[in-house]
VODO-474231 format. One record per residue (C-alpha): residue in one letter; residue number from 0; z, x, y. Coordinates in Angstrom, 3 decimals. Layout:
% VODO-474231
{marvex = A	tike = NUM	z = Z	x = X	y = Y}
...
This chain:
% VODO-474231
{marvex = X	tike = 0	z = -31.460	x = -15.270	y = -13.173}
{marvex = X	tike = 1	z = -29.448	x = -12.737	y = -12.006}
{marvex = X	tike = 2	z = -28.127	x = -9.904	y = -14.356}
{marvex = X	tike = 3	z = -24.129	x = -9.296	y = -14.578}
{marvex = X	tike = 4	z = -23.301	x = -5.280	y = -15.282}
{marvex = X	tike = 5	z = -21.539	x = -6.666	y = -18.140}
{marvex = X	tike = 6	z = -19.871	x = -10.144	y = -19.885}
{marvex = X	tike = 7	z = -17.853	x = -12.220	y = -16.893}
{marvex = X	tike = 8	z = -14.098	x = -11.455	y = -18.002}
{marvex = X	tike = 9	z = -14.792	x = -7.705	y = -18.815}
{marvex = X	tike = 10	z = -13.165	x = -4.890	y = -16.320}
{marvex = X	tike = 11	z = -17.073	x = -3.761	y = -15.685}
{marvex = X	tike = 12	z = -17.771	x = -7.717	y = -14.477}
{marvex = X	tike = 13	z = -18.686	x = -7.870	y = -10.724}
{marvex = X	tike = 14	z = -15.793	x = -10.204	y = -10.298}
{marvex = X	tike = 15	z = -13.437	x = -7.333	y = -11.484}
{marvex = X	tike = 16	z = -14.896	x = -5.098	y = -9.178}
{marvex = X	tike = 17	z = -14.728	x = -7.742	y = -6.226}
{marvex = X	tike = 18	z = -12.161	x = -6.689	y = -3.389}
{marvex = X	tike = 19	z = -11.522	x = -10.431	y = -2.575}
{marvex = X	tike = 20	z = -11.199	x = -11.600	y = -6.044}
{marvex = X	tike = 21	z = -8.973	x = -8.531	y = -7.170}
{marvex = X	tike = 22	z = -6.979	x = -9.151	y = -3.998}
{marvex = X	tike = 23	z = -6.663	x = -13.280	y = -4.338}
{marvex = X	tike = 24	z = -5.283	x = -12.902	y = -8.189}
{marvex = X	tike = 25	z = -2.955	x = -10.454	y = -7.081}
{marvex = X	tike = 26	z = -1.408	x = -12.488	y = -4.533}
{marvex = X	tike = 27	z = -1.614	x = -15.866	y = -6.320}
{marvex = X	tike = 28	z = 0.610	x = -14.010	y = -9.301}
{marvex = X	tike = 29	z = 2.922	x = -12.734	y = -7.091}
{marvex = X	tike = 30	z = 3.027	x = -15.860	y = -4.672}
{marvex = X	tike = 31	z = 3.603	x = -17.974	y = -8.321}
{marvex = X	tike = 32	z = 6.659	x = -15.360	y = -9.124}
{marvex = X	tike = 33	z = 7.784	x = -14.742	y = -6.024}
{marvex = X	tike = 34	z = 7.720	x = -18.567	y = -4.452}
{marvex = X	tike = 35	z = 10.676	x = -19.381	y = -7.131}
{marvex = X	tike = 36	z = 12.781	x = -16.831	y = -6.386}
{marvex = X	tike = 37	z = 12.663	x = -16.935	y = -2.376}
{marvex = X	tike = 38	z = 13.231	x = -21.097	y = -3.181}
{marvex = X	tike = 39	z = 16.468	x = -19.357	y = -4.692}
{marvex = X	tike = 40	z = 17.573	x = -18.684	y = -1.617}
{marvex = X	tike = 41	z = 16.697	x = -21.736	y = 0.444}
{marvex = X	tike = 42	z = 13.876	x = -20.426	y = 1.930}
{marvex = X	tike = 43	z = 9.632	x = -20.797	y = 1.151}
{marvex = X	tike = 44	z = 7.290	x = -17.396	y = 0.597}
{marvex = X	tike = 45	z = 6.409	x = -18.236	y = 4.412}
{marvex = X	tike = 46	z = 10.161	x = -18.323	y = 5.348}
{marvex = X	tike = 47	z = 10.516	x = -15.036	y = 3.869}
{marvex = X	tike = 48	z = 7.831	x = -13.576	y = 5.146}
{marvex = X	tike = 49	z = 9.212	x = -14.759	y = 8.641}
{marvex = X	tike = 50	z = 12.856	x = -13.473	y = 7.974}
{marvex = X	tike = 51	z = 11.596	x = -10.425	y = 7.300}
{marvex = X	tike = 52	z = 9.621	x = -10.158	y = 10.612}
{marvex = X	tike = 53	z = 12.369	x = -11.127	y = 12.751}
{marvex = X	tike = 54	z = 14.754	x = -8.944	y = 11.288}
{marvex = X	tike = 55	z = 12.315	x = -5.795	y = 12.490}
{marvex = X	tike = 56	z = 11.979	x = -7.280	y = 15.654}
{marvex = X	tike = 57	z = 15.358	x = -9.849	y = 17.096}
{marvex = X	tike = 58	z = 13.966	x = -10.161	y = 19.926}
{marvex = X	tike = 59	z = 10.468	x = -11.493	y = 19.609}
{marvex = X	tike = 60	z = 9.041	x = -14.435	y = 21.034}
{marvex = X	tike = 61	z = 7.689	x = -17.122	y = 18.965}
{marvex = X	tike = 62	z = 4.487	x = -16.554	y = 19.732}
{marvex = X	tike = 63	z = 4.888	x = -13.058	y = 19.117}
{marvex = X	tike = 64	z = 6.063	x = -13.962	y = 15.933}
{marvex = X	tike = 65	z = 3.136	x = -16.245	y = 15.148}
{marvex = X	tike = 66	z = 0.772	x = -12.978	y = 15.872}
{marvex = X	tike = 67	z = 2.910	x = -10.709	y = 14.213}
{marvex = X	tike = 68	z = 3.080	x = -12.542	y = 10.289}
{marvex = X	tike = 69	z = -0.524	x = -14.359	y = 11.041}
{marvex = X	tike = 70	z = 0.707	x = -17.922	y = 11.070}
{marvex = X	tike = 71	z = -0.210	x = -20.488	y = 13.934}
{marvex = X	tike = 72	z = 1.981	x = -21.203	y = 16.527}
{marvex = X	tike = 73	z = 2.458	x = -24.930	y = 15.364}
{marvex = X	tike = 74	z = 3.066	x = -23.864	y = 11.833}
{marvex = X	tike = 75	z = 5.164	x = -21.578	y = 12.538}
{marvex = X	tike = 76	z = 7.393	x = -24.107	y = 14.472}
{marvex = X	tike = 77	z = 8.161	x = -25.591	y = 11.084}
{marvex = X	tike = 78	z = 8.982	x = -22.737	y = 9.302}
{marvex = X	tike = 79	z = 11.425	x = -21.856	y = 11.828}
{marvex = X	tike = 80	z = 12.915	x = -25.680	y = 11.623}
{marvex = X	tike = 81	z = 13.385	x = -25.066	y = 7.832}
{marvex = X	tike = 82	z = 15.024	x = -21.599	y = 8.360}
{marvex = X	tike = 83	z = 17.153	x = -23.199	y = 11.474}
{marvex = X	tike = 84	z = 17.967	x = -26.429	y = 9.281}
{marvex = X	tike = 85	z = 18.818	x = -24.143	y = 6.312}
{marvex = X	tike = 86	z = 21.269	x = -21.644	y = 8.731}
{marvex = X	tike = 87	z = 19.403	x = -18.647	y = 8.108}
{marvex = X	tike = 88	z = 17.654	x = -18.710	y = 11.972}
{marvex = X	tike = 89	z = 19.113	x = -19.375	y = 15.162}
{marvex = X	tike = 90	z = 17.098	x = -20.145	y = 18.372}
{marvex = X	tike = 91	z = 18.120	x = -19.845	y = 22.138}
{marvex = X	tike = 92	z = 16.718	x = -19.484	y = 25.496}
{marvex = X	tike = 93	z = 14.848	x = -16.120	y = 26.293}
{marvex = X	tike = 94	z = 17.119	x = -15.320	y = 29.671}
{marvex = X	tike = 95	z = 14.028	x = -14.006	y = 31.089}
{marvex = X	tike = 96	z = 12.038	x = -16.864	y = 30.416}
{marvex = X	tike = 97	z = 13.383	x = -20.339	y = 29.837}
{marvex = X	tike = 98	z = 10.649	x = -21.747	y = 28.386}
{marvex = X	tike = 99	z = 10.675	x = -19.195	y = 25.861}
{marvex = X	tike = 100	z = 12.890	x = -19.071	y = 22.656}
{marvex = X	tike = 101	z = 14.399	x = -15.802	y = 20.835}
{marvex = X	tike = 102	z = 14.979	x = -16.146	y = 17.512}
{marvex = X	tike = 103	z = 17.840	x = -14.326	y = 15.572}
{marvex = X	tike = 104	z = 18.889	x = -14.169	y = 11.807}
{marvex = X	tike = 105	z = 22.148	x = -15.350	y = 11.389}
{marvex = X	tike = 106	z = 24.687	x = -13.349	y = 8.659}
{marvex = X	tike = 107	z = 24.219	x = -16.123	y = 6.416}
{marvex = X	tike = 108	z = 20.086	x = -15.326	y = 6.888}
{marvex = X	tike = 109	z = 20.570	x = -11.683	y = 6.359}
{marvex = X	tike = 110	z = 22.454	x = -12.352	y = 3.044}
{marvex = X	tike = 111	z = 19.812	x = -14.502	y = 1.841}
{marvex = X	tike = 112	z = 16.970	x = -12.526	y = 2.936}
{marvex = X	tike = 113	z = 19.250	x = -9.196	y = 1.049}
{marvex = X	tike = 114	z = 19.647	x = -10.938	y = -2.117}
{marvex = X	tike = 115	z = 15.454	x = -12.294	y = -1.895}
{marvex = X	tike = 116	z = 14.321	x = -8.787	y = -1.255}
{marvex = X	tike = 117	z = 16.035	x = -7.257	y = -4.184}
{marvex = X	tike = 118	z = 14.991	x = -10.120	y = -6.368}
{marvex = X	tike = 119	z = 11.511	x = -9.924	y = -4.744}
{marvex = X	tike = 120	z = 11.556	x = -5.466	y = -5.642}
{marvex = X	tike = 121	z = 12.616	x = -6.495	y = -9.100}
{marvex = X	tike = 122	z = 9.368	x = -8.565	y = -9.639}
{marvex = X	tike = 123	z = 6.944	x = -6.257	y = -7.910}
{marvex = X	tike = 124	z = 8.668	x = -3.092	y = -9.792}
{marvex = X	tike = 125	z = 7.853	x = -5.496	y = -13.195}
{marvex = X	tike = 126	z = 3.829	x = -5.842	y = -11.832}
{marvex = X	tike = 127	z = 3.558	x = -1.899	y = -11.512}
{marvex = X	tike = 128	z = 5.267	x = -1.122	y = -14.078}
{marvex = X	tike = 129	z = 2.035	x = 0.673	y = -15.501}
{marvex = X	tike = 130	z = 2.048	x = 2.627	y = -12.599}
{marvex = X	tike = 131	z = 3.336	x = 6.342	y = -12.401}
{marvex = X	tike = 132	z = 5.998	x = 6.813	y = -9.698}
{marvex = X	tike = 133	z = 2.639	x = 8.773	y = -7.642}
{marvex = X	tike = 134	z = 0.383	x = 5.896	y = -7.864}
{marvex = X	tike = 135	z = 2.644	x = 3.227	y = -6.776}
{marvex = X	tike = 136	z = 2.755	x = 5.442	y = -3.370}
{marvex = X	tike = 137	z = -0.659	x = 5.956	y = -3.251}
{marvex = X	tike = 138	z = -1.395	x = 2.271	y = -4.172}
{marvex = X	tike = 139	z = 0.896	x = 1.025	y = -1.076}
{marvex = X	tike = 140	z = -0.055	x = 3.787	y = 0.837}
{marvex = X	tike = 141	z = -3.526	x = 2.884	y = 0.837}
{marvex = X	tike = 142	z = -2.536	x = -0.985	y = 1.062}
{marvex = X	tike = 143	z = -0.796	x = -0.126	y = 3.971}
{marvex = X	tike = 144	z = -3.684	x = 1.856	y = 5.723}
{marvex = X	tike = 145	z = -6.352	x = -1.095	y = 4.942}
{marvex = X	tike = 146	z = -3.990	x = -4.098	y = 6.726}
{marvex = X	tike = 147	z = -4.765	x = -1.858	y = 10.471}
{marvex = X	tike = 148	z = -8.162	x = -0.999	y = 11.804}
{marvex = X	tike = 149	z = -9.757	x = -1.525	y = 8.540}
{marvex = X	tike = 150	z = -9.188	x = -4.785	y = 8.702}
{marvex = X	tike = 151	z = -9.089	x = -5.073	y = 11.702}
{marvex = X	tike = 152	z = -13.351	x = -3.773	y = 11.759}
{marvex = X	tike = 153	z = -14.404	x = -5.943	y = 8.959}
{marvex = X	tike = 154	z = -12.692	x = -9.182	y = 10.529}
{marvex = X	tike = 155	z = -14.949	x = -8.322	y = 14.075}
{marvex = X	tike = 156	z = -12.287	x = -10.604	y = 16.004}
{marvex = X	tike = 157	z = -12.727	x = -13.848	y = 14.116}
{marvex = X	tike = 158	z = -9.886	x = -16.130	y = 13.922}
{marvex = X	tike = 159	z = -8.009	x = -15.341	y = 10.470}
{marvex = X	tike = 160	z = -9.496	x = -17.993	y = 7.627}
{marvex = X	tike = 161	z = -6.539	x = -17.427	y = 5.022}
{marvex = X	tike = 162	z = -3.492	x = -17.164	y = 7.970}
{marvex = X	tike = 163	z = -1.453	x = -20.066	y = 7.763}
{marvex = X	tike = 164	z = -3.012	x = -23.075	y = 9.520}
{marvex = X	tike = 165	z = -1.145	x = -26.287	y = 10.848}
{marvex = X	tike = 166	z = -1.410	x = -29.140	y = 8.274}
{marvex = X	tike = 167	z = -4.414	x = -31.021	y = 8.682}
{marvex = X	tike = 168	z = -3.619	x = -34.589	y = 9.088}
């Protein structure tokens, strides 16, 4: 039997020292806070997480877009039918490519994704509240740096387990 480094809920556990585990309970508290009050504001944590991508870059392709926030193409496809059906996305014909489709937030979009984002601050400004003005920047400094090429080199170009797969029938 293996030997722990100390008692299973401690801080000196291996599962509190555990990138993945640290990383998963982080996200499924702030999915849990945050998923109530994007649904606020007629959209999902996906939907948001789209908005927000579009709004840095109008003009991007759908499958750009897919790439971009990590979600596959076909999923995708529904989130932008909720944010179309729920007037906070518009879609129309790329001129340079008919086939293609440019998506656009509409104002009623940008108000809703305004009024999530500040709610959204208000909750992660409540989860660092611990933090000293310093660390928070370091903390989402560092974030930031390990979502490129660190990531990036530990994936080695496998498909993405955790993006946001079609439904499975």
């Amino acid at each position: 039997m293996a030997v722990s480094p100390a008692s299973e809920g401690s801080p000196g556990s291996w599962l509190h020292q555990d990138l993945h585990w640290l990383f998963a309970r982080l996200k499924q508290g702030l999915a849990t806070a945050e998923a109530a009050v994007v649904r606020e504001h007629g959209m999902t944590l996906w939907g948001y997480t789209v908005l927000m991508a579009i709004v840095e870059a109008p003009a991007r392709t759908q499958l750009a877009l897919a790439q971009a926030v990590s979600v596959d193409k076909s999923k995708l496809v529904i989130i932008l039918d909720e944010l179309e059906n729920a007037g906070l996305v518009s879609r129309r014909p790329d001129p340079a490519d008919r086939r293609a489709r440019i998506i656009e937030v509409t104002a009623q979009g940008s108000r809703a994704l305004k009024a999530a984002r500040s709610d959204i601050e208000a909750i992660e400004d409540r989860l660092l509240t611990g933090l000293a003005p310093s660390e928070r920047t370091t903390l989402k400094s560092a974030l930031r740096h390990l979502v490129g090429d660190p990531i990036a080199r530990v994936e080695d170009g496998r498909p993405h387990e955790t993006a946001c797969a079609p439904d499975q029938a």
